[in-house]
C-alpha positions, 0 to 999 in steps of 0.5 A, spaced: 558 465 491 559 458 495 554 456 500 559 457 506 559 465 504 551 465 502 549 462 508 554 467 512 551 473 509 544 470 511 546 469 517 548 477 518 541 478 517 537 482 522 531 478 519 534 472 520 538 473 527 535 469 534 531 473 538 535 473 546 528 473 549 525 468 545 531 461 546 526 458 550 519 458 545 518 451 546 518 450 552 514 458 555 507 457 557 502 458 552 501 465 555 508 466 556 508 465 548 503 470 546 505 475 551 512 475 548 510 476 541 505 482 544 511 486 546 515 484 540 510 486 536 509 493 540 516 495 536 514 495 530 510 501 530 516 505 532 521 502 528 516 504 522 515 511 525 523 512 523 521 511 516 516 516 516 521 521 511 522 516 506 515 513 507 514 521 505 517 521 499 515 515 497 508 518 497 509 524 493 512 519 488 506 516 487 501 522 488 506 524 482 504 517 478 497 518 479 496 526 477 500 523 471 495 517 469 500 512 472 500 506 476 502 504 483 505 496 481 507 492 488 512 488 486 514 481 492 516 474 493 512 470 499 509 474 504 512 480 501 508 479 494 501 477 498 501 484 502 503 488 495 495 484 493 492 484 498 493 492 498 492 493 490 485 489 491 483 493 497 484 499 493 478 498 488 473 497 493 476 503 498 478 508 493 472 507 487 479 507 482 480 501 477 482 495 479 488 496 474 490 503 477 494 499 483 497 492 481 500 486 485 505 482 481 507 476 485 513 471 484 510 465 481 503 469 479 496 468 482 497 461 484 503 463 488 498 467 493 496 461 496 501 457 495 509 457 494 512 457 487 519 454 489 525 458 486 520 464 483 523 469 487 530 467 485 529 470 478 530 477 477 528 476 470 521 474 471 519 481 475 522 484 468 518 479 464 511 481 467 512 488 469 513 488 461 507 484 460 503 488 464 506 495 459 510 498 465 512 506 463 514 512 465 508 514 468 508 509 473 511 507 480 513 501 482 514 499 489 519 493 491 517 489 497 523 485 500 524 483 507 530 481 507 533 487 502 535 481 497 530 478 494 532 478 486 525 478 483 525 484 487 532 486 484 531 485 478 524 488 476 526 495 480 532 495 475 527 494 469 523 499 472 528 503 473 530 502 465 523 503 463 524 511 467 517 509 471 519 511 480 522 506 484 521 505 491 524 499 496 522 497 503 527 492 507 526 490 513 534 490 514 539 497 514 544 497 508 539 493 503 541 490 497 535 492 494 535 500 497 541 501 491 536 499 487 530 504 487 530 512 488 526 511 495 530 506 499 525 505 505 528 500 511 526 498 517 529 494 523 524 490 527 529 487 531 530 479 530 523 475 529 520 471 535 521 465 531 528 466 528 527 467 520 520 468 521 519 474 516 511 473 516 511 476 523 514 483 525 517 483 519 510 482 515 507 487 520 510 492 519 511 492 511 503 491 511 503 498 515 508 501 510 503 499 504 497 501 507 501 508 509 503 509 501 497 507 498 493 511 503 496 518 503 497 517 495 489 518 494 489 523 500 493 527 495 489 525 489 482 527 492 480 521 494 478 523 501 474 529 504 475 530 511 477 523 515 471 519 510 471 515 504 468 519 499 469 515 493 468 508 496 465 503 492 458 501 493 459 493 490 454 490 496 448 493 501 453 494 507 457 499 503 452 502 500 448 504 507 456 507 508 456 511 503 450 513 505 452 515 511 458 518 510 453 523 505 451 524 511 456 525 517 459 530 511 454 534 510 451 533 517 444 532 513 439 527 515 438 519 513 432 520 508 436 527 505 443 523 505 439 517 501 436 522 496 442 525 494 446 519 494 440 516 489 440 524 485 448 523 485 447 516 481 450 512 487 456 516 488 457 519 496 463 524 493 458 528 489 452 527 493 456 532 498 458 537 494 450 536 492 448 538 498 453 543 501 454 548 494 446 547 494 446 544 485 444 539 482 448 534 480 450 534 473 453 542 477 456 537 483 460 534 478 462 540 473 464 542 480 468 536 482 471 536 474 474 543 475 477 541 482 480 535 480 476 530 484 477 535 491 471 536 494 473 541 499 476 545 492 469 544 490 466 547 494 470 553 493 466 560 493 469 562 486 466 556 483 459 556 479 453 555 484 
């Protein structure tokens, strides 16, 4: 393709076209700016709101992975790469899994978190390079973040994923996505035109990061990583998220402080089986078998038929 017919196709992009409310950016007030931005950014909820259907069976396909003994691996370029990180590291910490059950690949590697590797997302080998290096199969999920739809890193690591037999999944944020053509799952949303043309960090980015954390969210809900509305499998890696895991013991069970923190210490600083601790009335090597058998569910684990 010639620069003209290149440039042409980017420019039919609703990522990249003007914003008719915002042709005079630099010249709005401060207030003005921010109010625009603000109403912009109201949208984005809706728009993602279109997609729930896809979102829905993006999930399921993860929730199938990780019954499975597979991984969730988010594949992107620039901002679209950063939000897949950003939402595999906060997993570990969240959800009590390890760290290498939920991946972020980045084009241009880690350095390219914090800095642009110019040309990286260009290479629809490398995405095959590294999901190859990382020992992607058939058990995984991979998801495929592109605001533009066309990113060939992106392209080319679902097609490998593809290859390899693991689930993909796309999300766009422009309808009739390339990339949809490449994945089980297309997710697309339309944000309508950037406050600031071509800036996919902004609506774009905001409702990649909603979708993100809608698929990683739902798909350990599925997998029992959740009781109620409280994380019952968080980490506790430092003081505050120990007093947290403390209280969810409590606010589950609706104990007292004192009791909550003993079953906490009994369960060996584990909030999940320190409520089915408290609630079936066992210790916690029974709160354990319990939990084994329900397959990680606290609410299958405090089922009557389960030995007291």
């Amino acid at each position: 393709m010639d620069d003209s017919a290149h440039l042409e196709n980017l420019a039919n992009l609703g990522t990249e076209t003007r914003n008719p409310r915002t042709t005079a950016l630099d010249a709005m007030s401060v207030t003005e700016l921010l109010t625009v931005m603000n109403a912009e950014d109201r949208k984005v909820a809706e728009a993602v709101g279109e997609a729930i259907g896809e979102i829905a069976a993006a999930v399921d396909l993860v929730a199938a992975a990780f019954r499975n003994g597979g991984r969730l691996i988010y594949l992107g370029a620039g901002t679209s790469g950063r939000l897949g990180v950003l939402d595999a590291v906060e997993c570990p910490p969240t959800f009590g899994t390890p760290p290498e059950q939920v991946v972020g690949l980045i084009a241009g590697g880690e350095r390219a978190f914090v800095k642009a590797v110019e040309g990286a997302e260009d290479s629809a080998e490398l995405a095959a390079t590294e999901l190859a290096g990382i020992g992607l199969t058939s058990d995984d999920a991979v998801v495929g973040i592109a605001a533009s739809g066309r990113t060939p890193y992106v392209i080319g690591g679902l097609d490998y994923a593809r290859g390899v037999g693991a689930s993909t999944i796309s999300v766009a944020c422009n309808r009739g996505a390339v990339v949809s053509g490449h994945a089980d799952v297309a997710i697309e949303v339309d944000n309508g035109p950037e406050v600031l043309t071509g800036s996919t960090r902004l609506k774009a980015g905001t409702s990649q990061k909603l979708i993100l954390n809608m698929i990683s969210t739902a798909s350990m809900v599925q997998v029992g990583k959740v009781y109620g509305n409280l994380m019952v499998d968080v980490m506790p890696t430092n003081e505050k998220l120990v007093a947290r895991a403390q209280r969810i013991v409590a606010e589950a069970t609706g104990c007292s402080a004192a009791e909550a923190a003993a079953a906490y210490d009994a369960a060996g600083g584990h909030a999940k089986t320190a409520i089915v601790m408290i609630l079936a009335g066992v210790d916690a090597a029974a709160a354990r078998r319990r939990l084994d058998d329900a397959g990680g569910f606290v609410r299958g684990a405090l089922t009557s038929d389960q030995e007291a």
